[in-house]
C-alpha distance (Angstrom), angle and dihedral (degrees) to the residues before:
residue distance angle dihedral
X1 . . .
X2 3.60 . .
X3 3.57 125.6 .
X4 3.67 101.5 -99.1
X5 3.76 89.4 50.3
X6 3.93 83.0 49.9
X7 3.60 97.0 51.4
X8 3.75 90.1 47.8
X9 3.58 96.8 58.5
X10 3.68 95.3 48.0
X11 3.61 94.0 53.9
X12 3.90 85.9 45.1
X13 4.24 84.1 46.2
X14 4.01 93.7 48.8
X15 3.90 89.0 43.9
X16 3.77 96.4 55.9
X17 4.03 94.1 32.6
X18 3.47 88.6 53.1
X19 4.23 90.3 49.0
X20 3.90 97.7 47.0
X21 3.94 84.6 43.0
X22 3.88 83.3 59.9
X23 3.62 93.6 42.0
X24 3.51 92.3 49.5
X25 3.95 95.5 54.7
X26 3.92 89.4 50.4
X27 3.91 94.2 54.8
X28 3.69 81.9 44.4
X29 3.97 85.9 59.8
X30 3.18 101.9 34.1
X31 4.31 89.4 55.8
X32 3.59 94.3 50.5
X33 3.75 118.3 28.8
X34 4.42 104.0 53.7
X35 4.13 85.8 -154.2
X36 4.16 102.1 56.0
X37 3.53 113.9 125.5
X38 3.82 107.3 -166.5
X39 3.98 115.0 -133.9
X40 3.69 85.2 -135.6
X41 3.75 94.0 65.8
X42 3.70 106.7 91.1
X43 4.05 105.7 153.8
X44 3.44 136.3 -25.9
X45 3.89 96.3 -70.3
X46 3.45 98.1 36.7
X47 4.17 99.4 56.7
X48 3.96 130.0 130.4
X49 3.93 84.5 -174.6
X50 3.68 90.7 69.9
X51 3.61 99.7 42.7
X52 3.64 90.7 48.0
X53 3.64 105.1 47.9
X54 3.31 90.7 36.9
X55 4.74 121.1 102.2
X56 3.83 79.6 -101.5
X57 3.98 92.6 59.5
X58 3.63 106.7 62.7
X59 3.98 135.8 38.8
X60 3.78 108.2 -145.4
X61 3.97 91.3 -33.4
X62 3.83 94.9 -41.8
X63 3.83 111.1 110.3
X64 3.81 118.1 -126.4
X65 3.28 97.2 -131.0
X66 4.18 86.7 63.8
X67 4.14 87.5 52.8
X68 3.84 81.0 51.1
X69 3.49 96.3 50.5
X70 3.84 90.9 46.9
X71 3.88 95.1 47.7
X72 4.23 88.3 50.8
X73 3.52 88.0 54.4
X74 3.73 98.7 51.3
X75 3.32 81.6 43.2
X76 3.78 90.6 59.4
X77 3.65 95.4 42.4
X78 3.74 98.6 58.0
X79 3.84 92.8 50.4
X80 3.57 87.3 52.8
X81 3.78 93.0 46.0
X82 3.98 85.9 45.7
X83 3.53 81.5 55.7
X84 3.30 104.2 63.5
X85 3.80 105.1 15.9
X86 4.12 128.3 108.5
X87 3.83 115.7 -90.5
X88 3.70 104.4 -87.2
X89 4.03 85.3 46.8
X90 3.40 84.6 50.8
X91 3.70 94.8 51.5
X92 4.02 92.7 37.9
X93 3.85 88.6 60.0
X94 3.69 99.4 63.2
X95 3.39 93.2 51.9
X96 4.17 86.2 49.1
X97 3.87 86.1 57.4
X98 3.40 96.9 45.3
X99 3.61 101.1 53.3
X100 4.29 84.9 40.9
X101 3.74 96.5 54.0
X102 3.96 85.8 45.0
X103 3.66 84.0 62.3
X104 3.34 101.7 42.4
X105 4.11 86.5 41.3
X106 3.71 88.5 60.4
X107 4.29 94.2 38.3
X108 4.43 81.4 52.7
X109 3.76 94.6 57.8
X110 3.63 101.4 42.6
X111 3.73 85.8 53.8
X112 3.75 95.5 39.2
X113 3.80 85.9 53.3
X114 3.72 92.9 48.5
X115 3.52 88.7 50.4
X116 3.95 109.0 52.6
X117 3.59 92.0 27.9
X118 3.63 118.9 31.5
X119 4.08 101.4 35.9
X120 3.77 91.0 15.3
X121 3.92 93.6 -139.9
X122 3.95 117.6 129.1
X123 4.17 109.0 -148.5
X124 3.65 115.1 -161.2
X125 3.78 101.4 -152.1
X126 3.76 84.3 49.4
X127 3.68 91.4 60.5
X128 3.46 101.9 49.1
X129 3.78 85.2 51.1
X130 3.90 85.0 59.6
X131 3.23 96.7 49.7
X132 3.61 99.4 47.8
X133 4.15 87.5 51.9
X134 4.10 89.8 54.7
X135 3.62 89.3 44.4
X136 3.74 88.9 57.2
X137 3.86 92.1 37.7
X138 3.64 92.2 61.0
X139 3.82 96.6 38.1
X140 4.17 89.7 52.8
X141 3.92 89.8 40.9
X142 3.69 94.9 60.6
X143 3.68 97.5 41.9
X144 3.70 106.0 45.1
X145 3.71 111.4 112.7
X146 3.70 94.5 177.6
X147 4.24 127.7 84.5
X148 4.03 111.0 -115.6
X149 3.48 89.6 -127.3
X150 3.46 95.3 60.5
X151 4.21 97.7 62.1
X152 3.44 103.4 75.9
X153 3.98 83.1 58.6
X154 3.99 90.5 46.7
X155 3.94 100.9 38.5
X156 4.24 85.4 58.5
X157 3.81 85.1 57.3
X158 3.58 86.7 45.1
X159 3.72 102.7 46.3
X160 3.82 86.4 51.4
X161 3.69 93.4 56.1
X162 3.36 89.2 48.5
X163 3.61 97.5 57.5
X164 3.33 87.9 58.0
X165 3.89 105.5 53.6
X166 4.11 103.0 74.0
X167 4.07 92.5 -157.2
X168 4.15 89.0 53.2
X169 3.59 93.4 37.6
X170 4.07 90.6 46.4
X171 3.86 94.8 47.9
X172 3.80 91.7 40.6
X173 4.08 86.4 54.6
X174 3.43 95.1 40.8
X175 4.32 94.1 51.5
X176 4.28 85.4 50.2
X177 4.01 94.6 44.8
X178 4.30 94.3 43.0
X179 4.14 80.3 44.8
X180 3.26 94.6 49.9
X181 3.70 100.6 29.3
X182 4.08 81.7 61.4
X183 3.64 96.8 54.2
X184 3.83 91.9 47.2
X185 4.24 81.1 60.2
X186 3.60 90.3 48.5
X187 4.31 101.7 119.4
X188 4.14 110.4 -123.4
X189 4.28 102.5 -74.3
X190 3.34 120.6 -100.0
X191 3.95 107.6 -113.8
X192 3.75 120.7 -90.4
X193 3.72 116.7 -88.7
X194 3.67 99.0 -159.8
X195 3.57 140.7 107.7
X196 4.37 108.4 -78.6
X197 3.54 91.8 25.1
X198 3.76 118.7 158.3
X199 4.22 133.1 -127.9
X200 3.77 118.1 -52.4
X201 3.52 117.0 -74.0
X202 4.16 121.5 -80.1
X203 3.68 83.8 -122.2
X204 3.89 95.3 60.5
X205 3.84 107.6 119.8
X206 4.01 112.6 -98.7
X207 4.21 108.7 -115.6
X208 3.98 96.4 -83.1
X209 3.10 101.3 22.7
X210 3.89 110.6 118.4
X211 3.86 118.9 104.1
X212 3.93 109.3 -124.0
X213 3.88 85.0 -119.6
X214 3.89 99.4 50.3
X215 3.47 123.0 142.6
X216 3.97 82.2 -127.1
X217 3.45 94.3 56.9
X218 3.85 99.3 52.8
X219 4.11 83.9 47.3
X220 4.29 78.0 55.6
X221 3.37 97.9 48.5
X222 3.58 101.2 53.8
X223 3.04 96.7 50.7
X224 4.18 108.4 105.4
X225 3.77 113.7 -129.5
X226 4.07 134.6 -134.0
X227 3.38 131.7 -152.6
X228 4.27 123.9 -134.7
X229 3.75 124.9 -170.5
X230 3.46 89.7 -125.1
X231 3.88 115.1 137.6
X232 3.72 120.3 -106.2
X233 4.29 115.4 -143.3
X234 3.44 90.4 -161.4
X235 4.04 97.9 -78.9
X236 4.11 119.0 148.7
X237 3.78 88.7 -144.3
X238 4.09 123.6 46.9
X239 3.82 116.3 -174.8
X240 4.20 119.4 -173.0
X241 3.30 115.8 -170.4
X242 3.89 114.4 -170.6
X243 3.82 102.2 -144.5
X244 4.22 145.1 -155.5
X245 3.64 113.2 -171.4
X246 3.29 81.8 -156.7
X247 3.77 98.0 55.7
X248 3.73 118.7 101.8
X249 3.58 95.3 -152.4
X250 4.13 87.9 55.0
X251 3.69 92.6 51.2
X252 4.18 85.6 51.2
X253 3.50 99.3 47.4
X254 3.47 95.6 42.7
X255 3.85 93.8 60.9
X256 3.56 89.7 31.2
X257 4.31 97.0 61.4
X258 3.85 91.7 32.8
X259 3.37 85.0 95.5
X260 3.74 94.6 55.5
X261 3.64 99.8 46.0
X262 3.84 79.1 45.2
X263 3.79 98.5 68.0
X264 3.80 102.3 25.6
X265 4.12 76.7 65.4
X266 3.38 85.4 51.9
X267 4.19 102.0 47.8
X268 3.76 90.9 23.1
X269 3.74 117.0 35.6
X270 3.74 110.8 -157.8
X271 3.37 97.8 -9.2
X272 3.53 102.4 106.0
X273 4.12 116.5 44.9
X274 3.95 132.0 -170.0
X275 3.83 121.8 -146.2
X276 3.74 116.7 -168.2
X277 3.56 106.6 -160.3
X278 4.18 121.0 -171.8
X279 4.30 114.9 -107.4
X280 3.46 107.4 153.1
X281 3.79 121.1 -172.8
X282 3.94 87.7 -134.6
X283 3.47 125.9 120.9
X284 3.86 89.8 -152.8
X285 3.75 98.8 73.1
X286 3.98 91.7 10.6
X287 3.73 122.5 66.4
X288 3.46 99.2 -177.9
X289 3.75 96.8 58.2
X290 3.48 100.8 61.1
X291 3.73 94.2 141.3
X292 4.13 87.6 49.7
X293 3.82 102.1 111.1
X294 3.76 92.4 -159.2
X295 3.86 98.2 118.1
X296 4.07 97.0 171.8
X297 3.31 94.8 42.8
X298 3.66 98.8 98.9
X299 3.42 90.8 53.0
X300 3.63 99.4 45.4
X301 3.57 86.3 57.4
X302 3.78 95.9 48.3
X303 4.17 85.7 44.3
X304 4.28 86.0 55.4
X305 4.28 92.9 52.9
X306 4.51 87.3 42.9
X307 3.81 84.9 50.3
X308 3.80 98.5 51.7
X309 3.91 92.9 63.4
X310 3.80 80.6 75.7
X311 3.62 100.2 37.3
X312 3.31 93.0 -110.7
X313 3.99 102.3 110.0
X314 4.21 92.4 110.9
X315 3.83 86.4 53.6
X316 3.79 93.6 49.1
X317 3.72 99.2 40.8
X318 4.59 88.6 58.9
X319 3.57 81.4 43.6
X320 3.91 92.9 64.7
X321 4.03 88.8 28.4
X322 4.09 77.0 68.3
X323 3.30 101.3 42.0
X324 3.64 102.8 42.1
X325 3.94 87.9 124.7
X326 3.81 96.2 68.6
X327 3.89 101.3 24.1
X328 4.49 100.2 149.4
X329 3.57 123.1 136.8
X330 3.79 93.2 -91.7
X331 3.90 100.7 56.2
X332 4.08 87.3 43.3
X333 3.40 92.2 54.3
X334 3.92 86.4 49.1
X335 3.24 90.5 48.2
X336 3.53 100.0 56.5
X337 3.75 92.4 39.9
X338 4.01 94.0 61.2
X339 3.92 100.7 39.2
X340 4.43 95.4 36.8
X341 4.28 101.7 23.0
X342 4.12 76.5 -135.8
X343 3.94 107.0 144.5
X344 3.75 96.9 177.7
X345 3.57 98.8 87.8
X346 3.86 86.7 121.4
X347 3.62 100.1 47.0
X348 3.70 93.3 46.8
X349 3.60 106.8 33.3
X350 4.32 100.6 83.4
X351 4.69 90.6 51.3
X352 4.26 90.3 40.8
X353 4.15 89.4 45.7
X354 4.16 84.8 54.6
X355 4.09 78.3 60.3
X356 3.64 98.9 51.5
X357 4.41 85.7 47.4
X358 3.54 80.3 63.8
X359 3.54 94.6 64.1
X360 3.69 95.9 41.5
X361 3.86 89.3 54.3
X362 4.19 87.7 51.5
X363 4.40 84.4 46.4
X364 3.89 80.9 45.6
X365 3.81 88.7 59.2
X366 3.78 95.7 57.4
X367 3.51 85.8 44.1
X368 4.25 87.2 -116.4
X369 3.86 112.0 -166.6
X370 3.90 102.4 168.7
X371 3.44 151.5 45.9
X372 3.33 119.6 -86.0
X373 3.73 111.1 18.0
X374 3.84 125.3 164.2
X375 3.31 137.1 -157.9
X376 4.05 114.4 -165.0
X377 3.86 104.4 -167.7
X378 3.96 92.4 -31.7
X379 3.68 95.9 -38.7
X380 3.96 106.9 119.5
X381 3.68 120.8 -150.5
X382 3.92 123.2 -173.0
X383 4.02 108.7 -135.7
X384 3.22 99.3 -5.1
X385 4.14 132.3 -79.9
X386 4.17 123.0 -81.8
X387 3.87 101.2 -95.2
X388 3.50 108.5 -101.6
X389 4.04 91.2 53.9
X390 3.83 93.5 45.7
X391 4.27 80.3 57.0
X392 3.86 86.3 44.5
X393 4.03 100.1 49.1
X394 3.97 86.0 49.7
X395 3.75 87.3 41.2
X396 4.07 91.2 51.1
X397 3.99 92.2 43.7
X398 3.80 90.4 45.1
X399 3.91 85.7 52.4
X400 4.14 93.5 49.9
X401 3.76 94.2 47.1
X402 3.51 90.6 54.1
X403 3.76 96.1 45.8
X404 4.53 87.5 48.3
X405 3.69 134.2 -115.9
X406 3.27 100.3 -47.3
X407 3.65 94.2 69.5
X408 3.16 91.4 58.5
């Protein structure tokens, strides 16, 4: 490797350390504190949050951004030991690279792929990640002078000599403990938001649960409250959420609080209510989202209200959650055609669309600028809340209603 190439993948090491280090610290946030916004998250398409916290984000609790971290750093480390090593250490280390930025080649495009494609979110520090892996993909690739098949053979040698120098061994050590030291650190993960994702996490707060002097609780409290004319049926908690079926982050929460609603239904029947109101991110139907991009979301949401004269709204609305890719007025006609056997999407679409206006004018009201927000008994929250402090909030409000007004 000569030095140019050297140089080249440091700077292309440093630039992607430095990125996943970022990354890292925002998942970091995002776990522990329920009100983090990252500065990454710029609109629905363009959101770190979602790649994150989503089943693509973490590797049995460890965020990948940490692995990424780690692997730049190796990365790093045998460049510098290439550096300054004899000639067949030398040689051996650009065959190390090579086979490492295969790896990490093949570990970028699964993720890339599960990013644009499966939870259709785009996150910048992610990219320049990728891009710093190719970089060093190509730069190892054409400098490698040794066969792949031979490294196994040459890292034993390797490992062995390294055993035997203290200052290698000791910096070697100390890289794996800090790395792993870190993920030991690394607060309980936030539950996937993604499509397939499983029951709430164990860690979720039991209904009840939260300590008048939590940290959540002060979060709760400052938080100001609004006020919706939406009717009340005699629930202690009301939760609005202003949705896009063609909103990733809508489709993820919904699957990913199901489980909630599920078993306060359970322990408290009828005490806790969900109100899906209609805010599509379509300029059609919604003129103050002319930047939205969602161009079949007006009719996905008109397709949801036709389905639910047969009952079949739930059925309709994971229909578009799956289809979000090639939502038009054609395929949600389609749609609605196959699941209901309705045919009047046409005739009915201009009088149920003056429906879903209402709802943007209520969104309007709370001055609502993304998709999902919530509102839990007046509280508002942009995007949504990590799972186990959505469970807490309804927990905490559940708590005051019991306990009267002047909890409140």
């Amino acid at each position: 490797m000569s030095p140019v190439v050297r140089r080249a993948v440091i700077v292309l090491a440093v630039i992607g350390f430095a990125s996943a280090a970022v990354s890292t610290y925002v998942h970091y946030q995002l776990v522990r504190d329920p009100g983090y916004t990252s500065f990454c998250d710029i609109n629905d398409s363009v959101s770190c949050t979602q790649v994150y916290l989503s089943r693509f984000g973490s590797v049995r609790g460890i965020p990948v951004a940490l692995l990424g971290a780690f692997w730049f750093g190796l990365v790093l480390l045998l460049t510098a030991a290439g550096g300054r090593g004899s000639g067949a250490l030398h040689e051996n280390i650009g065959g190390y690279l090579l086979g490492l930025s295969t790896l990490g080649l093949a570990v970028v495009m699964f993720l890339g792929y599960a990013s644009f494609m499966v939870l259709g979110a785009v996150c910048v520090l992610c990219g320049i990640v990728y891009v710093s892996v190719v970089g060093i993909f190509l730069l190892a690739g054409a400098t490698a002078s040794v066969p792949l098949w031979s490294i196994p053979r040459r890292l034993s040698g390797d490992l062995g000599r390294l055993f035997r120098t203290p200052v290698a061994l000791g910096v070697a050590g100390g890289y794996l403990a800090l790395t792993v030291a870190v993920a030991l650190a690394f607060p309980a993960s936030r539950q996937e938001l993604a499509p397939g994702a499983g029951a709430v996490a164990a860690s979720a707060p039991a209904p009840g649960s939260v300590d008048d002097g939590s940290e959540f609780e002060r979060f709760w409290d400052a938080q100001p409250r609004v006020d919706l004319p939406v009717s009340r049926e005699g629930e202690q908690v009301l939760v609005l959420k202003f949705n896009d079926y063609q909103c990733p982050s809508c489709a993820q929460t919904d699957l990913i609080y199901a489980p909630i609603f599920a078993r306060y239904e359970s322990s408290h029947p009828a005490a806790v209510r969900l109100v899906k109101l209609d805010y599509p991110l379509d300029p059609e139907c919604n003129e103050h989202a002319p930047m939205g991009g969602h161009t079949g979301a007006c009719e996905a949401a008109v397709a949801v209200r036709l389905a639910r004269r047969a009952g079949r709204d739930e059925q309709m609305a994971q229909w578009l959650y799956e289809h979000q890719q090639t939502l038009s007025r054609e395929t949600v006609r389609q749609g609605l055609a196959d699941l209901t056997e309705m045919t009047d999407f046409d005739e009915m679409y201009e009088a149920t669309l003056e429906a879903v206006k209402a709802d943007i004018v209520l969104g309007d009201t709370v001055e609502v600028d993304a998709t999902p927000t919530f509102i839990i008994n007046g509280v508002r929250i942009k995007g949504g809340l990590q799972p186990q402090f959505f469970d807490a909030a309804i927990a905490l409000e559940l708590a005051r209603a019991a306990d009267g007004p002047a909890s409140q």
